[in-house]
C-alpha positions as a Markdown table, in Angstrom:
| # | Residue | x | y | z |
|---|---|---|---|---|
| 1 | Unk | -120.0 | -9.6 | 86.6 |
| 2 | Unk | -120.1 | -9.9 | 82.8 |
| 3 | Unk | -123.3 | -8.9 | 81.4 |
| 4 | Unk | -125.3 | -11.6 | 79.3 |
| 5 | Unk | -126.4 | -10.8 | 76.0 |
| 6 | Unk | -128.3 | -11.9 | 72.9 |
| 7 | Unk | -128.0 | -11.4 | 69.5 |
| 8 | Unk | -131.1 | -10.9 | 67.3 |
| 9 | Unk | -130.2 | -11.7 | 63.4 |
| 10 | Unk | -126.6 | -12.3 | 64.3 |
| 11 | Unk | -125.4 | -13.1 | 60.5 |
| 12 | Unk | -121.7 | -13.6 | 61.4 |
| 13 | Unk | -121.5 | -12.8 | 64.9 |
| 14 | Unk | -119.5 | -9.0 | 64.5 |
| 15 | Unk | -122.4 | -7.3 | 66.9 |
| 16 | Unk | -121.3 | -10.1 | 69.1 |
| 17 | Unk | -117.7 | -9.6 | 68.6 |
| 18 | Unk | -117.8 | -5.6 | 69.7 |
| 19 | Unk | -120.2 | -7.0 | 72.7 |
| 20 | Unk | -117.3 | -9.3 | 73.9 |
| 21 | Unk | -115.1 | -6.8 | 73.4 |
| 22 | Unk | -117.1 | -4.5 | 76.0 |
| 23 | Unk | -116.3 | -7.4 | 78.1 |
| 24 | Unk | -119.8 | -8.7 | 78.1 |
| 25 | Unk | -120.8 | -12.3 | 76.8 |
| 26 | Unk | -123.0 | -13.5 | 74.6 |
| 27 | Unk | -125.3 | -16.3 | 75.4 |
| 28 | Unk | -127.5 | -17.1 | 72.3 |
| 29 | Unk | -127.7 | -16.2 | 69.1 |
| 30 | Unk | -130.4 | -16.6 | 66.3 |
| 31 | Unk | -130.3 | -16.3 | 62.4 |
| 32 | Unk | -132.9 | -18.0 | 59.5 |
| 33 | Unk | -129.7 | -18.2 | 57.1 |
| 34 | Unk | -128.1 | -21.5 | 57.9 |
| 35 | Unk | -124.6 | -20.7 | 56.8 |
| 36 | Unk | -124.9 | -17.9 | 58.3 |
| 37 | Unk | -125.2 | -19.7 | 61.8 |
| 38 | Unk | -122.5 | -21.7 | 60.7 |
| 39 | Unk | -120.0 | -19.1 | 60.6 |
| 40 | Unk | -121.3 | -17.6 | 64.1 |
| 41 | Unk | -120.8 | -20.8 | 66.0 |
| 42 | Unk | -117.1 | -20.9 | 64.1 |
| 43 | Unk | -116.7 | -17.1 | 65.0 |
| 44 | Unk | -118.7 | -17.9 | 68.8 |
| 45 | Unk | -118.2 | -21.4 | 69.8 |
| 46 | Unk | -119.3 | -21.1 | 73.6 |
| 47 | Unk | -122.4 | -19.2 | 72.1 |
| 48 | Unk | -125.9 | -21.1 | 71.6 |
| 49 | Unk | -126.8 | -20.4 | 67.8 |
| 50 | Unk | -130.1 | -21.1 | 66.6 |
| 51 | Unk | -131.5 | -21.2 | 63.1 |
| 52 | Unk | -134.9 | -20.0 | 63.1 |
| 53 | Unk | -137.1 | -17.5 | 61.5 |
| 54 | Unk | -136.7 | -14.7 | 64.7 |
| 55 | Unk | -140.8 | -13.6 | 64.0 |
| 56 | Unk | -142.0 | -17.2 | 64.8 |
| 57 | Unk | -139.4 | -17.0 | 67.6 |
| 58 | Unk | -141.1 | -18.8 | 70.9 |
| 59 | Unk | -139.0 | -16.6 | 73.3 |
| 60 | Unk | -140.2 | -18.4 | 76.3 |
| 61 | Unk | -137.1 | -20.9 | 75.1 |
| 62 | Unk | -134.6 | -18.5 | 75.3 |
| 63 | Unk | -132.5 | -18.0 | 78.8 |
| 64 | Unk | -132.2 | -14.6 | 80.8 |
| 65 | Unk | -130.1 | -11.9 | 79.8 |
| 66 | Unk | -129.5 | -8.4 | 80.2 |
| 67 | Unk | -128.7 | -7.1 | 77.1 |
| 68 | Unk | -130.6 | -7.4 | 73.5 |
| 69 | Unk | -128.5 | -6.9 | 70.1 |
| 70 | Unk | -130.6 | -7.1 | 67.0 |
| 71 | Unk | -129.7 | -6.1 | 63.3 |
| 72 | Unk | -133.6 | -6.9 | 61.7 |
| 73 | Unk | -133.0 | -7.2 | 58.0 |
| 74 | Unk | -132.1 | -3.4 | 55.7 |
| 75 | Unk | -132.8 | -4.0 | 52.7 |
| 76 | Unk | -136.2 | -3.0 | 52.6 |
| 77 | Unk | -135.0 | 0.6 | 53.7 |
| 78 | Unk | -131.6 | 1.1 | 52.1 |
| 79 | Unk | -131.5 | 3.2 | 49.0 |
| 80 | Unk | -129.2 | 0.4 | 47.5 |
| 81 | Unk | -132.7 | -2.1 | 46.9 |
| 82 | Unk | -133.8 | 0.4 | 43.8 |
| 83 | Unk | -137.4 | 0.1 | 42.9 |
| 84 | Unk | -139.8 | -1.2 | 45.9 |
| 85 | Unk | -141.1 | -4.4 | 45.8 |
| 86 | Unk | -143.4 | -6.8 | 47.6 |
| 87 | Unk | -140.8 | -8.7 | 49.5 |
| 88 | Unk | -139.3 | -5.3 | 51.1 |
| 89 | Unk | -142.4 | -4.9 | 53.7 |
| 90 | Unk | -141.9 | -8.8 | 54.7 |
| 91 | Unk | -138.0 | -7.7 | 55.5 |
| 92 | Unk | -139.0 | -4.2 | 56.9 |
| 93 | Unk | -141.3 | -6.5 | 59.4 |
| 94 | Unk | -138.4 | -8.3 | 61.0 |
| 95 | Unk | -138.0 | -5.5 | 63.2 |
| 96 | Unk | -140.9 | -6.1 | 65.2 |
| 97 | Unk | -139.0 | -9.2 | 66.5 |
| 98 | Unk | -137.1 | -7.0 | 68.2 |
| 99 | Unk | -140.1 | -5.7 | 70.6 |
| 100 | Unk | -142.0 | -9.4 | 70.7 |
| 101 | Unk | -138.7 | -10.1 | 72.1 |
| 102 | Unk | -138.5 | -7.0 | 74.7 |
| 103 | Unk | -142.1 | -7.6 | 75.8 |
| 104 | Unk | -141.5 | -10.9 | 77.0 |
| 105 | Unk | -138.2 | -10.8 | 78.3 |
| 106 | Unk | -137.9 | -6.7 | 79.8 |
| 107 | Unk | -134.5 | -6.6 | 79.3 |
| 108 | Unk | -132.5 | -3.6 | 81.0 |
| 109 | Unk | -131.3 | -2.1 | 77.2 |
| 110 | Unk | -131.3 | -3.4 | 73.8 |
| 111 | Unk | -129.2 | -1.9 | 70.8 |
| 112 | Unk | -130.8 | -2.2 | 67.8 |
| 113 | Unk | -128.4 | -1.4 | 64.4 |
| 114 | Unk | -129.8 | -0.7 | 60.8 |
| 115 | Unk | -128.6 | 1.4 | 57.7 |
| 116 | Unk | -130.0 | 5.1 | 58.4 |
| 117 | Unk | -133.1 | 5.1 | 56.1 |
| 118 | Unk | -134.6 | 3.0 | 59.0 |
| 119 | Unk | -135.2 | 6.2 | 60.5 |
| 120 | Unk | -137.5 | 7.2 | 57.5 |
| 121 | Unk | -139.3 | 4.3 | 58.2 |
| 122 | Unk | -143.2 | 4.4 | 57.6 |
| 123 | Unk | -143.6 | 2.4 | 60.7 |
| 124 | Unk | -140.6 | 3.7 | 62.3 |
| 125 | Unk | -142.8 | 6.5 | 64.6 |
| 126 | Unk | -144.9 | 3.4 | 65.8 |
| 127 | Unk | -141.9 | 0.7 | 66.3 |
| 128 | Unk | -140.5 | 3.8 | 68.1 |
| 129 | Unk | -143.6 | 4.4 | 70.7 |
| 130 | Unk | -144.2 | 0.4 | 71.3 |
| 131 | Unk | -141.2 | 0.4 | 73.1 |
| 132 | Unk | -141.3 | 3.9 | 75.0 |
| 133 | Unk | -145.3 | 2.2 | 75.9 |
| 134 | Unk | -143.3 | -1.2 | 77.1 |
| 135 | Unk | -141.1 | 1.4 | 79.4 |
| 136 | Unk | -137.8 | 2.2 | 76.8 |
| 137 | Unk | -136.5 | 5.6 | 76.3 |
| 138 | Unk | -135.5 | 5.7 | 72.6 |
| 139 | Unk | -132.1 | 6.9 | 71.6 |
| 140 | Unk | -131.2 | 6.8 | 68.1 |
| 141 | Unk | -126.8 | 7.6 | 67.2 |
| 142 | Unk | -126.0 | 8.0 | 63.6 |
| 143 | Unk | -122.4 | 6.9 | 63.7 |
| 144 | Unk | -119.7 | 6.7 | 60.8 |
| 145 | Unk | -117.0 | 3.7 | 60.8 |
| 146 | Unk | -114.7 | 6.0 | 59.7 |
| 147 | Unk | -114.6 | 8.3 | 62.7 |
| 148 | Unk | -113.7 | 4.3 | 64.7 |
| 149 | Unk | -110.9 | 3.5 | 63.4 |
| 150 | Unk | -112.7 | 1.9 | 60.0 |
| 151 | Unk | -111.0 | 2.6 | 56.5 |
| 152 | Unk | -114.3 | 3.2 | 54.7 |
| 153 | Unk | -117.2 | 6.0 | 55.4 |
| 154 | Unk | -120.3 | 3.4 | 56.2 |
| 155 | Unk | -122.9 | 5.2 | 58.3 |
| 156 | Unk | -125.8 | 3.2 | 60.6 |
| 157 | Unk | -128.0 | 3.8 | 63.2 |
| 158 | Unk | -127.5 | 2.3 | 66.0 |
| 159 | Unk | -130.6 | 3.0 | 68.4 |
| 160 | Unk | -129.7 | 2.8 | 71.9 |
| 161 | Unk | -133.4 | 1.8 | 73.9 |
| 162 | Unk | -133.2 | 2.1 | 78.5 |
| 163 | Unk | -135.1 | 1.6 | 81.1 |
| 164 | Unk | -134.5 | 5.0 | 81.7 |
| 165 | Unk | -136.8 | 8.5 | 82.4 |
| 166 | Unk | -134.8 | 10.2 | 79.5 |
| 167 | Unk | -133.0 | 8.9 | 76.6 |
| 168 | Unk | -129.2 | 8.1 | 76.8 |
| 169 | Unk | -126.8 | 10.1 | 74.8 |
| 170 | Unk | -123.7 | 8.8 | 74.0 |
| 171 | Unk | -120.5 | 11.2 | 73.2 |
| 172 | Unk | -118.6 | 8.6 | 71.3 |
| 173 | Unk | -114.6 | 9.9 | 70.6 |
| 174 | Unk | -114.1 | 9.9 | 67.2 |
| 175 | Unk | -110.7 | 8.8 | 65.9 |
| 176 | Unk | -108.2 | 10.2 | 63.1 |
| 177 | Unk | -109.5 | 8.7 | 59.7 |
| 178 | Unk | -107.4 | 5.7 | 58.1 |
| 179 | Unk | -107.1 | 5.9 | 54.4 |
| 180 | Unk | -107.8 | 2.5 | 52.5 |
| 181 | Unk | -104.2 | 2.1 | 51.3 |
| 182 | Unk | -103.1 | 1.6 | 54.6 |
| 183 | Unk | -105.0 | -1.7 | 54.5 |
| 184 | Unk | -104.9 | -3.1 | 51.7 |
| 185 | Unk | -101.9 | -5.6 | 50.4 |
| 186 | Unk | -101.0 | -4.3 | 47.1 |
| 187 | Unk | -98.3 | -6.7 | 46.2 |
| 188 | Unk | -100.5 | -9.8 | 47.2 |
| 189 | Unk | -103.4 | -9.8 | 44.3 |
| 190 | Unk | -103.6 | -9.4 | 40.2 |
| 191 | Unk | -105.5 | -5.8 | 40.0 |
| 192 | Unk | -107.4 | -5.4 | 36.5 |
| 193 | Unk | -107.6 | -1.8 | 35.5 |
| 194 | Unk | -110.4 | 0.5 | 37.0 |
| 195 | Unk | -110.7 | 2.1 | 33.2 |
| 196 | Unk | -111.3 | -0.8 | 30.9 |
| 197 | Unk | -113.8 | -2.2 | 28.2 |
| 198 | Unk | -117.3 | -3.3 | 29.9 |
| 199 | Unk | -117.2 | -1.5 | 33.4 |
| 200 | Unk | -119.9 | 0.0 | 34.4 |
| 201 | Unk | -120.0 | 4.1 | 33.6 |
| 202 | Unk | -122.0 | 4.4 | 37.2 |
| 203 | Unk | -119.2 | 2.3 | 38.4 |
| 204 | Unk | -116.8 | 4.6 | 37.4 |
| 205 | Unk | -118.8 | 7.7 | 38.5 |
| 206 | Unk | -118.7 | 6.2 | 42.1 |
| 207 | Unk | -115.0 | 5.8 | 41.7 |
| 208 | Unk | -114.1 | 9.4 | 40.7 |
| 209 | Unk | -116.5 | 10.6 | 43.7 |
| 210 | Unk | -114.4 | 8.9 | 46.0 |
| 211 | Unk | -111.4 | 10.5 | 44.7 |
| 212 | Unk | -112.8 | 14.3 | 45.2 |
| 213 | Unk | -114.1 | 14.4 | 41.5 |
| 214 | Unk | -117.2 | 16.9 | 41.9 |
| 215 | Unk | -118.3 | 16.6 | 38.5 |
| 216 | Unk | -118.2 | 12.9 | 38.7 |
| 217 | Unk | -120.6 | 13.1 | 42.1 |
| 218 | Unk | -123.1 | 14.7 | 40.3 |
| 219 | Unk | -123.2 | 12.4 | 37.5 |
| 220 | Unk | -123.3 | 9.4 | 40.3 |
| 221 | Unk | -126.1 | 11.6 | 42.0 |
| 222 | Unk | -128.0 | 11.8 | 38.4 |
| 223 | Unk | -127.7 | 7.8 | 37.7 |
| 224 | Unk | -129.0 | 6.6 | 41.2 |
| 225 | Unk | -132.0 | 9.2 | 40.9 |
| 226 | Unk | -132.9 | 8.0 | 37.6 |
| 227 | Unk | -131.9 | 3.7 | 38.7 |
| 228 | Unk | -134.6 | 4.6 | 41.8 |
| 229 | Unk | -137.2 | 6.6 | 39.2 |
């Protein structure tokens, strides 16, 4: 029997994609953004899709399931949002969602994806110990695209929570890496020049980094420090 699942800030629908593809099927969805829910209903047609703010969720209206996905908002932890600002704890919050949702419903695992710094989280070791106290062993995997098959190195936690005495581990095959030219139609699009009037000299920094340019790293490494000062 397929297992049912949900999907917590489902933006498009790709958590929902890779849960179909596990041969399980997803049976609601819910997003604020409504273009976002748009797409996911395109992407998901047989899924429910709601749009509704997920921390005002009443999750008495949602059906049984056995599986919770959630991706609560990043960009009150990623390093890409710069300076901190007010708005970053209201996104950082969203993540409590996640266990309003898992104390009411006591599903058997939920997966719960996020860019790394999540980990570093002020509130992380508390977020972390309300679920253990509502009976979830907490398992976080830092996992690279590129090892899966992706052309392009994009690391995320994905925290893997059971009803379990001991936290699951999983050993997840990694694959050759896929360089970005094998991907990418050349002879379909009009390329402007990476070296030209106007572009951005941390632009190019991050550029020559990618192609193996140590000295460029370290002036990338030198900008971000002093765009985050």
């Amino acid at each position: 029997m397929s297992r049912r699942v949900i999907d917590l800030f489902a933006g498009l629908g790709g958590f929902s994609s890779g849960a179909k593809l596990a041969g399980m099927t997803p049976m609601w969805a819910g997003n604020h953004w409504g273009l976002a829910c748009a797409y996911y209903k395109a992407n998901h047609p047989g899924t429910i899709v709601v749009q509704q703010d997920l921390q005002q969720a009443d999750w008495r209206e949602i059906p049984a399931f056995d599986i919770c996905l959630a991706s609560p908002a990043c960009q009150g932890h990623s390093r890409a949002r710069g300076k901190e600002k007010p708005h970053h704890d209201a996104l950082r919050s969203t993540a409590w969602a996640v266990v309003a949702c898992a104390e009411y419903h006591q599903p058997k695992a939920l997966v719960v994806e996020n860019v790394v710094e999540f980990l570093a989280w002020a509130l992380y070791p508390s977020w972390r110990d309300a679920l253990n106290r509502l009976g979830y062993a907490v398992s976080p995997h830092v996992i690279d695209a590129a090892d899966h098959g992706v052309p392009q190195h994009r690391e995320r936690v994905f925290i893997v929570c059971t009803r379990s005495s001991a936290p699951i581990r999983l050993r997840l095959p990694k694959c050759d890496h896929v360089a970005v030219d094998k991907c990418i139609e050349w002879d379909a699009h009009a390329w402007t020049p990476i070296n030209k009037p106007g572009r951005s000299p941390a632009t190019l920094a991050r550029i020559a980094a990618g192609r193996g340019n140590a000295s460029a790293a370290a002036l990338l490494r030198r900008s971000t420090a002093r765009a985050q000062a």
